[in-house]
PADREN-491290 format. One record per atom (N, C-alpha, C): residue in three letters; x, y, z. Coordinates in steps of 0.2 Angstrom, whole numbers, padded with zeros to 4 digits, always signed. Layout:
% PADREN-491290
alaXYZ ...
//
This chain:
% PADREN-491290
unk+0210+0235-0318 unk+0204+0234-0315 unk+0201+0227-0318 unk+0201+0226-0325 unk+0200+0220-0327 unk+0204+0213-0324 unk+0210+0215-0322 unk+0214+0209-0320 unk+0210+0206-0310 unk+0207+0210-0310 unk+0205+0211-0303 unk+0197+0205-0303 unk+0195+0206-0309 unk+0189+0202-0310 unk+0189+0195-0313 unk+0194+0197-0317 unk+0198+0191-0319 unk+0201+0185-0312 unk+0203+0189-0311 unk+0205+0185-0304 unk+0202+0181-0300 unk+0197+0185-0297 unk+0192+0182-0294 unk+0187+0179-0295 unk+0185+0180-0305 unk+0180+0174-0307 unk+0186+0167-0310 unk+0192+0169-0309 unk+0194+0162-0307 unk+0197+0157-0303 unk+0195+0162-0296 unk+0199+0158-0290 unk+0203+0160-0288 unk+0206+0165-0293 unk+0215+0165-0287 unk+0215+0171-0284 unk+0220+0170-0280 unk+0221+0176-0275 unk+0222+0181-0277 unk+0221+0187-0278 unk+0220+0193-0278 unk+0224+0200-0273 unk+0230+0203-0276 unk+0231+0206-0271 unk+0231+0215-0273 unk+0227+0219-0274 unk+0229+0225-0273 unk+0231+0230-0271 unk+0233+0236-0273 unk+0233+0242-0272 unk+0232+0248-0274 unk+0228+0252-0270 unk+0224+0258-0273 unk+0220+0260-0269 unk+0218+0265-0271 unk+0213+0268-0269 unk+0207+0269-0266 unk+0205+0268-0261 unk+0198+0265-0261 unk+0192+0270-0255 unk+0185+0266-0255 unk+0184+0268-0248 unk+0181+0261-0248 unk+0178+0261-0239 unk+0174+0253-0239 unk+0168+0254-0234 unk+0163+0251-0237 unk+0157+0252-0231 unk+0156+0244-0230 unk+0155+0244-0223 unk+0152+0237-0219 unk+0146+0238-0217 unk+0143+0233-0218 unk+0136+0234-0215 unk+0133+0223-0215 unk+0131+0224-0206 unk+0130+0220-0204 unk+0128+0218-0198 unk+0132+0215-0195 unk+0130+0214-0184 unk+0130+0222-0184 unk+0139+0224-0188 unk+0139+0232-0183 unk+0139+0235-0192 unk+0141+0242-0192 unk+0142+0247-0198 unk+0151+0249-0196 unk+0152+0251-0203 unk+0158+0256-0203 unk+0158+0258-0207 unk+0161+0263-0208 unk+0163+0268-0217 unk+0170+0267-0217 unk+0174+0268-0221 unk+0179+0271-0220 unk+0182+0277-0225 unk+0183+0283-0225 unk+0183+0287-0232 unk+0191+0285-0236 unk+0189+0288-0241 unk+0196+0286-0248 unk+0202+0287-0245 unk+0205+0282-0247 unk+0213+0283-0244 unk+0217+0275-0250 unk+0223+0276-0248 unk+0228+0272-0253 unk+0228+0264-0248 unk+0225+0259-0248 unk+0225+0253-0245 unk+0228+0248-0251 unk+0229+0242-0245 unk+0230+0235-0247 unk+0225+0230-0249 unk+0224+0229-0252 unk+0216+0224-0250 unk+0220+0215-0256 unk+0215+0211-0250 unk+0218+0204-0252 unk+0212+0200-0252 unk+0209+0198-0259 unk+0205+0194-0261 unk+0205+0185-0261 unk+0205+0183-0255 unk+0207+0175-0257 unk+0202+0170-0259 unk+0206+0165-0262 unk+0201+0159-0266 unk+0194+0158-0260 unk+0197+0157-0255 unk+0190+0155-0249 unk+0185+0160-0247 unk+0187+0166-0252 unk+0182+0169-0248 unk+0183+0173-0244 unk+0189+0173-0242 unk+0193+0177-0235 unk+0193+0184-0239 unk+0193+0191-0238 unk+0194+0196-0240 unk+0198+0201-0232 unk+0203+0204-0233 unk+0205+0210-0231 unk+0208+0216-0233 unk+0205+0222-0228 unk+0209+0227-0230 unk+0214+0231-0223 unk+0221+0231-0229 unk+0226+0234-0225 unk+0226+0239-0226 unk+0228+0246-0222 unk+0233+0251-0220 unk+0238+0253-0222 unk+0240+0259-0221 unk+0249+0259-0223 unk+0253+0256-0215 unk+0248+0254-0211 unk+0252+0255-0203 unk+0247+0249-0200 unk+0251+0249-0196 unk+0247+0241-0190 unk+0244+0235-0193 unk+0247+0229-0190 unk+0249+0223-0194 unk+0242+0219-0195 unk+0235+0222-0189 unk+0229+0219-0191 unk+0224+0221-0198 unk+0221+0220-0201 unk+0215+0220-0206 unk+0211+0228-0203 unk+0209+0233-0207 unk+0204+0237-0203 unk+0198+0235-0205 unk+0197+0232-0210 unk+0190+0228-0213 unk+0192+0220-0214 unk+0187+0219-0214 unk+0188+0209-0215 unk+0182+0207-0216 unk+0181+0200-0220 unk+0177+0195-0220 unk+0180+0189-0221 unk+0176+0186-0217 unk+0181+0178-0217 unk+0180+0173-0221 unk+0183+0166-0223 unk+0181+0163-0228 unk+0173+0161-0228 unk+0172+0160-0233 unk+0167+0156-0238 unk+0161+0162-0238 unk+0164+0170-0238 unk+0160+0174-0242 unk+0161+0175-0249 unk+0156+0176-0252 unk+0156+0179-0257 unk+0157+0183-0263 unk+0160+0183-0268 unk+0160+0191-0272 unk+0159+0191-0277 unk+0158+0198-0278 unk+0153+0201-0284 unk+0156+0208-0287 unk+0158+0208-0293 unk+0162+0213-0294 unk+0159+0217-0301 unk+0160+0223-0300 unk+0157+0230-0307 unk+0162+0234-0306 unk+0161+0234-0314 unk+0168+0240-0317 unk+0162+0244-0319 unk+0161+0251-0315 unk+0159+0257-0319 unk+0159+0264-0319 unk+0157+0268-0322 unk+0160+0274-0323 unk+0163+0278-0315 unk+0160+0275-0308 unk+0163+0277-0303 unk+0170+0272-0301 unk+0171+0270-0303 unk+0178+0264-0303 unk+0174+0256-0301 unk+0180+0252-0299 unk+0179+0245-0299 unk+0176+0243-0292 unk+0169+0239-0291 unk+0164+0239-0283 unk+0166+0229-0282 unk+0170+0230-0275 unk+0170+0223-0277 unk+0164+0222-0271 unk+0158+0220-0271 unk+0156+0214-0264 unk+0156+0209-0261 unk+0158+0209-0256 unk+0160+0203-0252 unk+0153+0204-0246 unk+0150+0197-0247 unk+0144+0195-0244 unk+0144+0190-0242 unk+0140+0189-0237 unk+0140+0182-0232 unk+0132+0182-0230 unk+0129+0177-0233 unk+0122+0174-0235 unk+0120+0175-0226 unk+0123+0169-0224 unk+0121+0167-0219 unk+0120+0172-0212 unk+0125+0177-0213 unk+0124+0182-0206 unk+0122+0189-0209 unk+0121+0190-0218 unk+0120+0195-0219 unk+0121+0202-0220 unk+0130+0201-0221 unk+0134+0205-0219 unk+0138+0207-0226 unk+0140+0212-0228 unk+0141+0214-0235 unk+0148+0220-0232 unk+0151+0217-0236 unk+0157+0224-0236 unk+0158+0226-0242 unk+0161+0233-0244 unk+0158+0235-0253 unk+0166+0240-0252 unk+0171+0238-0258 unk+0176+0241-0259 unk+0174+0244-0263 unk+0175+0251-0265 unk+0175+0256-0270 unk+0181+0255-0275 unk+0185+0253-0277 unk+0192+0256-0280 unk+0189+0263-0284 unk+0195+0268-0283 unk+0195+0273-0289 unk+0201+0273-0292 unk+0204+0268-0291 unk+0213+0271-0293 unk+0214+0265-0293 unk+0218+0261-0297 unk+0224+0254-0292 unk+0231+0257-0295 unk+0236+0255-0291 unk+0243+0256-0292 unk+0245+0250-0294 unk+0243+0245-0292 unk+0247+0236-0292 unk+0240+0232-0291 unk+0242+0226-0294 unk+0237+0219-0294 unk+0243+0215-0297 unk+0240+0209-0293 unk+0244+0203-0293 unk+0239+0197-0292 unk+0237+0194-0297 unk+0236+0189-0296 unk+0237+0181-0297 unk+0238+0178-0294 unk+0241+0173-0291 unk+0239+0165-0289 unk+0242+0161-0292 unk+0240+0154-0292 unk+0245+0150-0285 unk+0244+0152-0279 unk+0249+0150-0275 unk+0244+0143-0273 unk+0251+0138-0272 unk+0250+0131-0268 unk+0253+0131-0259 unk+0250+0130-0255 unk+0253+0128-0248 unk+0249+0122-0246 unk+0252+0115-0245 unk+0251+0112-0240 unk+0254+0110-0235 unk+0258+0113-0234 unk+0262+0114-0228 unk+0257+0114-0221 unk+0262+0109-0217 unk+0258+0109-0209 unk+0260+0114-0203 unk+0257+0118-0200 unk+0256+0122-0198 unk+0257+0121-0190 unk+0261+0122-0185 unk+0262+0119-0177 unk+0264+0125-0173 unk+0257+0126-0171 unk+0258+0130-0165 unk+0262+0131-0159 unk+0264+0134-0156 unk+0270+0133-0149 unk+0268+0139-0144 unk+0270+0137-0138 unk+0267+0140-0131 unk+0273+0139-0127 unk+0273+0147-0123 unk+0279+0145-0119 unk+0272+0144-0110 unk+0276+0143-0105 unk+0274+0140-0099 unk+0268+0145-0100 unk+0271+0155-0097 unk+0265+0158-0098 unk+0260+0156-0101 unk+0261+0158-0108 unk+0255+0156-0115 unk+0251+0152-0111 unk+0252+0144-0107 unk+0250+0140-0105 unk+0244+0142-0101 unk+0247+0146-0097 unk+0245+0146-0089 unk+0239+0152-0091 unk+0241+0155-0098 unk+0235+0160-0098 unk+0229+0156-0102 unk+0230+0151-0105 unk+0227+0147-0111 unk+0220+0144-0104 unk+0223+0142-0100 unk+0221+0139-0093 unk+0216+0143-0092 unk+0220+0151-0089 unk+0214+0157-0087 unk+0207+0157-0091 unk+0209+0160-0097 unk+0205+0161-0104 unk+0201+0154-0106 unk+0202+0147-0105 unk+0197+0142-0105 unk+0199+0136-0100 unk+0197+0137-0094 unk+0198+0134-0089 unk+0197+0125-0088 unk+0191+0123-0094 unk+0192+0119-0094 unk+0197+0114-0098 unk+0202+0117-0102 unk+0207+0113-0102 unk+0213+0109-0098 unk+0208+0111-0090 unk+0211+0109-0087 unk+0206+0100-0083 unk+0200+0104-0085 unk+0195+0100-0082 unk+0189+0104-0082 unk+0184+0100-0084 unk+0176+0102-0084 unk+0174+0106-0076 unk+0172+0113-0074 unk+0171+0115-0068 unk+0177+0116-0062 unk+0180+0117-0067 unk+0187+0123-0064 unk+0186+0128-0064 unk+0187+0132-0060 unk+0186+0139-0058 unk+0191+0141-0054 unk+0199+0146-0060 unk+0203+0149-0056 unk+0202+0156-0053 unk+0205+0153-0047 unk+0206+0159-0040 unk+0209+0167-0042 unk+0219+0163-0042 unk+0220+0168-0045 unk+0228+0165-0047 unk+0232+0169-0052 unk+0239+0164-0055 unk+0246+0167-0050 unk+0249+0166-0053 unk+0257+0169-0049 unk+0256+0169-0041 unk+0253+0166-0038 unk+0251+0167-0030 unk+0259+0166-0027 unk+0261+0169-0024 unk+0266+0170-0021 unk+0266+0164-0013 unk+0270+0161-0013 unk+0271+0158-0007 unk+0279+0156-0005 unk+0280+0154+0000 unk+0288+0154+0001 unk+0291+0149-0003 unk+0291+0144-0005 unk+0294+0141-0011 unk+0295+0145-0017 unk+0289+0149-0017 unk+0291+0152-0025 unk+0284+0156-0027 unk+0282+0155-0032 unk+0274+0156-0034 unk+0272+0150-0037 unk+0264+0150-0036 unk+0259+0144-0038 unk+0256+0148-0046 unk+0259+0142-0049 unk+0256+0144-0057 unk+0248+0149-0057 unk+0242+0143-0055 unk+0237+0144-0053 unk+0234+0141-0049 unk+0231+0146-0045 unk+0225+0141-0039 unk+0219+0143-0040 unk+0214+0136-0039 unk+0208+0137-0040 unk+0204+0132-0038 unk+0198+0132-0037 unk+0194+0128-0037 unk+0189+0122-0042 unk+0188+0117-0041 unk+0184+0110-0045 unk+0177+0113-0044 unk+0175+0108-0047 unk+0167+0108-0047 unk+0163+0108-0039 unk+0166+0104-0036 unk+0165+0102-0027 unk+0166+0105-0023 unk+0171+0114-0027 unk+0173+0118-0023 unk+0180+0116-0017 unk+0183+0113-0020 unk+0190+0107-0017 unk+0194+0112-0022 unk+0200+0114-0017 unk+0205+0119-0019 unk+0209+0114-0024 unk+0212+0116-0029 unk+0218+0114-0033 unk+0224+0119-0034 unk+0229+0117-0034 unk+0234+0121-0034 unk+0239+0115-0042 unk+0239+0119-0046 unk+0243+0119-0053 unk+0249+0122-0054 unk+0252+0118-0055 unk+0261+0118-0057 unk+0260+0117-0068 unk+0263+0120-0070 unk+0263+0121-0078 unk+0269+0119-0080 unk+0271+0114-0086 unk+0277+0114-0087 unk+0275+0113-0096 unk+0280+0117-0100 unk+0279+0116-0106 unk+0282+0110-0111 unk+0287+0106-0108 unk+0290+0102-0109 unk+0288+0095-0104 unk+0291+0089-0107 unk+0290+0083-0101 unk+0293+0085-0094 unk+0288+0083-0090 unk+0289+0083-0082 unk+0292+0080-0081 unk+0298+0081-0076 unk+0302+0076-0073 unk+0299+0076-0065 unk+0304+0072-0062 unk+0302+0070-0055 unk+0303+0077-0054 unk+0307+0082-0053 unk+0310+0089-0051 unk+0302+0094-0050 unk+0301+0092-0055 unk+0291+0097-0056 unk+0290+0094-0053 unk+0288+0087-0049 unk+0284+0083-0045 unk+0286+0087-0038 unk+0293+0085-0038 unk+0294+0088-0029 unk+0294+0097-0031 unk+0294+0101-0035 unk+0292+0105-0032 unk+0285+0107-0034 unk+0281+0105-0035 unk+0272+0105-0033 unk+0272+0105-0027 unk+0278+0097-0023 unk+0277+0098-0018 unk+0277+0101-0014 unk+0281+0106-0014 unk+0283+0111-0012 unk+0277+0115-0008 unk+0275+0118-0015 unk+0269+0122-0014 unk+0263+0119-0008 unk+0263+0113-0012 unk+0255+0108-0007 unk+0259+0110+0000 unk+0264+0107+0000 unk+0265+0106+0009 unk+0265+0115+0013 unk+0264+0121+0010 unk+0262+0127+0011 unk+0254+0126+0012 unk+0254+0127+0009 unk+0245+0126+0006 unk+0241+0120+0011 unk+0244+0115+0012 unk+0239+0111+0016 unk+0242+0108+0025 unk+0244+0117+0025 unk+0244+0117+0033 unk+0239+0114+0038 unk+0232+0117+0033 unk+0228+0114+0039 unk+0226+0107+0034 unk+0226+0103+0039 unk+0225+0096+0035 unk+0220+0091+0035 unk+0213+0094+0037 unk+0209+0094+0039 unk+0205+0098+0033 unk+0207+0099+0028 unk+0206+0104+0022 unk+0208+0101+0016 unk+0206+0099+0014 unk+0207+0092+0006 unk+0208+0097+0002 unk+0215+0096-0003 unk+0218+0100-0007 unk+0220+0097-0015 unk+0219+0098-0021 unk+0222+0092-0025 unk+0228+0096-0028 unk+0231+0093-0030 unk+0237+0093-0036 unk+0238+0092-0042 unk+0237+0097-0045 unk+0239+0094-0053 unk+0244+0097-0056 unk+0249+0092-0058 unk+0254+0095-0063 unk+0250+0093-0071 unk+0252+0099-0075 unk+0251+0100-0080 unk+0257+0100-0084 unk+0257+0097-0090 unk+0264+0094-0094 unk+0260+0091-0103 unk+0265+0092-0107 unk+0264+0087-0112 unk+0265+0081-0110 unk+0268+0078-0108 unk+0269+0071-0106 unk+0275+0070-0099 unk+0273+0064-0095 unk+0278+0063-0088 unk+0285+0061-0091 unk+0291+0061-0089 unk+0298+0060-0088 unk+0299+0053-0084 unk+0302+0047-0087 unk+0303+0043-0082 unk+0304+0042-0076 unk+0298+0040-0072 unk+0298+0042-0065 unk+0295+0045-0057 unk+0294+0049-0066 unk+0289+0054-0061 unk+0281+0053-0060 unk+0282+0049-0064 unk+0272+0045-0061 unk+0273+0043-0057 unk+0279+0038-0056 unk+0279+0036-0049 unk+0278+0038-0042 unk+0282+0045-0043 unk+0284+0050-0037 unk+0275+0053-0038 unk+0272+0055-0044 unk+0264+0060-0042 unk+0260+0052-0036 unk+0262+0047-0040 unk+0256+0041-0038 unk+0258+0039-0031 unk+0264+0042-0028 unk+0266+0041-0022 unk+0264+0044-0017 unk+0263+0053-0020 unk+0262+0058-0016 unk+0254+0061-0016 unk+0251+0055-0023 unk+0244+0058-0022 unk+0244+0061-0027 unk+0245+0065-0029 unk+0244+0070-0035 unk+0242+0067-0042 unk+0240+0073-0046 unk+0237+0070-0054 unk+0243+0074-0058 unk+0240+0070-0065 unk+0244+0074-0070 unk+0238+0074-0075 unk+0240+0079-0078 unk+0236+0082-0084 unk+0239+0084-0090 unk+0238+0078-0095 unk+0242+0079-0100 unk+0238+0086-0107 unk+0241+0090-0106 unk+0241+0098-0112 unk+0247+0100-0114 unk+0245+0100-0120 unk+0252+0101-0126 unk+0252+0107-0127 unk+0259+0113-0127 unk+0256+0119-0130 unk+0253+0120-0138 unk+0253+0115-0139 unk+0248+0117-0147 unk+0241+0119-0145 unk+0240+0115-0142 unk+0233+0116-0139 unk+0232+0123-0134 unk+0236+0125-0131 unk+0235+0131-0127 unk+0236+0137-0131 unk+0242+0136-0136 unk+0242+0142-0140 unk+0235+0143-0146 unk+0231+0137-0148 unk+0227+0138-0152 unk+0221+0140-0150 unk+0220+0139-0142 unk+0212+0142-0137 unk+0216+0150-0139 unk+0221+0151-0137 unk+0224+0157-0138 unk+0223+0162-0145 unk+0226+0159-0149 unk+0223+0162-0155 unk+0215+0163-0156 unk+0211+0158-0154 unk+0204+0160-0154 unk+0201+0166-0149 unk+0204+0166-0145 unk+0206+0171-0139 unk+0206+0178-0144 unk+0213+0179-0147 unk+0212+0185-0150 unk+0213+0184-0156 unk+0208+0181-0157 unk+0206+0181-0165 unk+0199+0183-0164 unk+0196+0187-0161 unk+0188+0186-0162 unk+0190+0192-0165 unk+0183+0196-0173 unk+0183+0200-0173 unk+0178+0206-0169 unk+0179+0211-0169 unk+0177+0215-0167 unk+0170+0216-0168 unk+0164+0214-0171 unk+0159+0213-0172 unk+0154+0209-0168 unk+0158+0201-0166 unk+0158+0199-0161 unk+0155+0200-0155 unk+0157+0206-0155 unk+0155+0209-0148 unk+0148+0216-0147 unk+0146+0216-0154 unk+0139+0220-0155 unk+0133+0214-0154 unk+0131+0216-0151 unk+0123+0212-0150 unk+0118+0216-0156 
//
């Protein structure tokens, strides 16, 4: 238990195992009674506790909380507190089986990736990555070419029809958006836009969009998978008022 405090008043990460319970008290409450967890102390402040089972945290505080630890005759009380939203999670240890503490270095660069889906949900979930006052209709629209990524409307209430592609667009993405428009804007009397969505054009195919009217909108899957991570990274807290 001393290596645990040790740890912590000096920064390093912290990992144990043992026994514990945990009470949250904050936006929301929870208890959790005594059982054998993981719990992971890091330099920033980050604190969680694992399970023997399921790969997310059942408690957590994010970084730049704080800790505060007492050894005493009921075991070892670590708290983890956060000034600003005044929110306190209190570990009990009554047992440890393992500690580890640990001077690890990572600067390693960290590169998200998305496949077409990922994209076209990243779009759903924050539409203006497409454009400020987009409002999608609905995705996979089924038409006789095929299906439209997404369809939805601009700020003007002017229909768009979205082709996603997770790699450079060639001319081939160009003619088949067309595809789609030339369903879609039967009645022609009815202003329709185009956007294909791409990391970047393939030689050529600016030509073919700038020919046919259409836009291009450059989104990288880095970007769509990281809305996506914020997506489902919110903690569950989150959502108490």
């Amino acid at each position: 238990m001393v290596a645990v405090k040790s740890g912590i008043s000096r920064k390093k990460m912290v990992i144990a195992a043992g026994r514990c319970t945990v009470e949250y008290d904050g936006r929301a409450s929870s208890s959790l009674s005594p059982g054998e967890r993981l719990v992971i102390l890091k330099p920033d402040g980050s604190a969680l506790i694992h399970r023997p089972k399921d790969y997310s945290p059942v408690n957590w505080q994010p970084p730049g909380s704080l800790y505060q630890t007492r050894l005493g005759a009921d075991g070892l009380l670590v708290r983890v507190y956060r000034r600003k939203d005044h929110e306190v999670m209190k570990i009990l240890f009554t047992n440890l089986t393992m500690v580890s503490v640990l001077d690890l270095k990572d600067a390693g660069e960290f590169n998200l990736h998305a496949s077409e889906n990922d994209m076209q949900q990243a779009i759903l979930f924050q539409p203006s990555l497409l454009e400020e006052g987009f409002r999608p209709i609905t995705s996979e629209r089924q038409v006789d070419p095929g299906f439209i990524d997404i369809l939805g409307v601009d700020k003007n209430n002017v229909l768009i029809v979205v082709e996603i592609k997770r790699v450079k667009a060639t001319k081939k993405a160009v003619l088949q958006l067309k595809k789609y428009m030339d369903v879609i804007q039967l009645d022609k009397r009815r202003r329709v836009r185009a956007i294909l969505v791409a990391p970047s054009l393939a030689e050529g195919a600016q030509e073919v969009l700038a020919t046919l009217g259409y836009e291009f909108k450059a989104l990288s899957p880095q970007i769509c998978a990281e809305a996506l991570r914020k997506k489902g990274g919110r903690p569950i807290t989150d959502f108490f008022k």
